[in-house]
Structures are given as C-alpha cells and as structure tokens.
NUBA-152859 format. One record per residue (C-alpha): x negated, y negated, z negated; residue in three letters. Coordinates in steps of 0.05 Angstrom, whole numbers, padded with zeros to 5 digits, always signed. Layout:
<nodes>
XYZALA
...
</nodes>
This chain:
<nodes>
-00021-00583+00396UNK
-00052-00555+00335UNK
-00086-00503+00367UNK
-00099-00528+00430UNK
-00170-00508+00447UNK
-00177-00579+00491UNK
-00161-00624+00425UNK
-00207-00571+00389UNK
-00263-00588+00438UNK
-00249-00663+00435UNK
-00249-00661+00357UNK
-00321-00626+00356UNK
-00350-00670+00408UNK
-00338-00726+00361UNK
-00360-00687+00300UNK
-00416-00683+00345UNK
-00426-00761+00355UNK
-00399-00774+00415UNK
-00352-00827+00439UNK
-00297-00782+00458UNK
-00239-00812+00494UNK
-00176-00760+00514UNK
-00115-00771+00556UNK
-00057-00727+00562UNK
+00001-00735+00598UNK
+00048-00705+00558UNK
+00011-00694+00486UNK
-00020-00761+00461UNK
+00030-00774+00404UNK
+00023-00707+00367UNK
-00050-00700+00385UNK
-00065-00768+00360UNK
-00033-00735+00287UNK
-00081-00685+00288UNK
-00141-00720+00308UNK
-00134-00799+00292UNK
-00209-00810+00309UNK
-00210-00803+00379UNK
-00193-00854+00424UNK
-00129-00844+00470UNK
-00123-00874+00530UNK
-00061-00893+00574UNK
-00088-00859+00643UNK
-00139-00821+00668UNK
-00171-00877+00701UNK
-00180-00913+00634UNK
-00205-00840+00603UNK
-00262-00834+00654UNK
-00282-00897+00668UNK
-00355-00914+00643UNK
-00363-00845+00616UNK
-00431-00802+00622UNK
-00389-00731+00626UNK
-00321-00709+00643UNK
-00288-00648+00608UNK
-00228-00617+00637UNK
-00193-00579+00596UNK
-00121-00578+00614UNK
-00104-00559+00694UNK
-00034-00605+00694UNK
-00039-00620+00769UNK
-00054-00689+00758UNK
-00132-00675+00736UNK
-00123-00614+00792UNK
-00110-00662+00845UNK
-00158-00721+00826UNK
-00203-00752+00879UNK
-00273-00741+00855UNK
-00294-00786+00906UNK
-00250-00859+00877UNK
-00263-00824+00805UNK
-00339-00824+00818UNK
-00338-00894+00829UNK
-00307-00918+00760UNK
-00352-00863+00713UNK
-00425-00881+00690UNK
-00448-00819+00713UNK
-00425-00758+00754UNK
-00425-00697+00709UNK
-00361-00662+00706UNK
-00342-00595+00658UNK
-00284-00559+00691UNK
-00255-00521+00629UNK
-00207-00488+00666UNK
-00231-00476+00723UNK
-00181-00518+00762UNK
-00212-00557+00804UNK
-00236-00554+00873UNK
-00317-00547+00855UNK
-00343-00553+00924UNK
-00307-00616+00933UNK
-00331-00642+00868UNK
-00402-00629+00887UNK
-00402-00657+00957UNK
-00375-00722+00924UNK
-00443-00727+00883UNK
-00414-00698+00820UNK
-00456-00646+00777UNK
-00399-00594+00771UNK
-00398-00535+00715UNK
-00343-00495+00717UNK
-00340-00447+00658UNK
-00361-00378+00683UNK
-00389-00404+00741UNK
-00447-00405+00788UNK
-00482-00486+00785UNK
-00458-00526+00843UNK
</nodes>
C-alpha cells in the first residue's frame, strides 16, 4: 500500500485542499496507516455520493462494473477520471458523465 500510486494520488489531492474521500475494498486498514487524513468510507456509494469528481484508480471489477447511470444520481456533479482506463467510457458519457480517461481522446 505504500506505494500504491492510487493512495499517492489521494494523499496529494488533499495536500492539495481537497476533501478527498477513498474506498477500497480490500486496502482501507493499511492505507488508513499511511494516510490518516483522508476520509475512508465503507462503500462506494458512500465514497461518491455528493462528490464534484470521481477518480478511479484501481480497476477491481467492482468500480469496472458500476452503473454510471444510479451513480450519477447520488454525486454532485458528473465528472469522472478513469485512472486506469477500466471503464466502459462511452457508457459513462452517454449517462451524462464528463469522462477522462488517462491517455485518452475527451468523451
């Protein structure tokens, strides 16, 4: 988890000023050793909801396979950062999202 470039991310975001709000299946407990000021939540749900941007930056199938349609309706705004490149852009966009996936042409 130490060098996980998505904690590394997270951790300058919030250097940054923002609100920053991670959840990990698998790697809260250790991340939250490493980076204490962030604020971990217990689903994705509760991760995205409210929020002006989404960052992906893990593809474990659960973000993969997320409906950007019911997510759109919990997030304050529809601007998503695919990291990894993982998800299904097109879809993304036709669900009213502003998708940027890292190398990619703007949806």
């Amino acid at each position: 988890v130490r060098d996980s470039p998505a904690l590394a991310v997270a951790g300058m975001l919030a250097e940054a000023g923002a609100d920053v709000h991670v959840y990990d299946p698998q790697g809260t407990d250790n991340a939250r050793r490493v980076h204490p000021e962030l604020a971990y939540e217990k689903s994705l749900t509760d991760a995205v909801t409210g929020t002006d941007l989404v960052c992906v930056l893990t593809d474990w199938a659960e973000f993969r396979n997320a409906d950007p349609v019911s997510l759109g309706e919990i997030t304050g705004r529809r601007l998503v950062v695919d990291g990894k490149n993982c998800l299904d852009g097109p879809a993304w966009a036709a669900a009213g999202w502003t998708y940027r996936g890292l190398g990619r042409p703007a949806l």
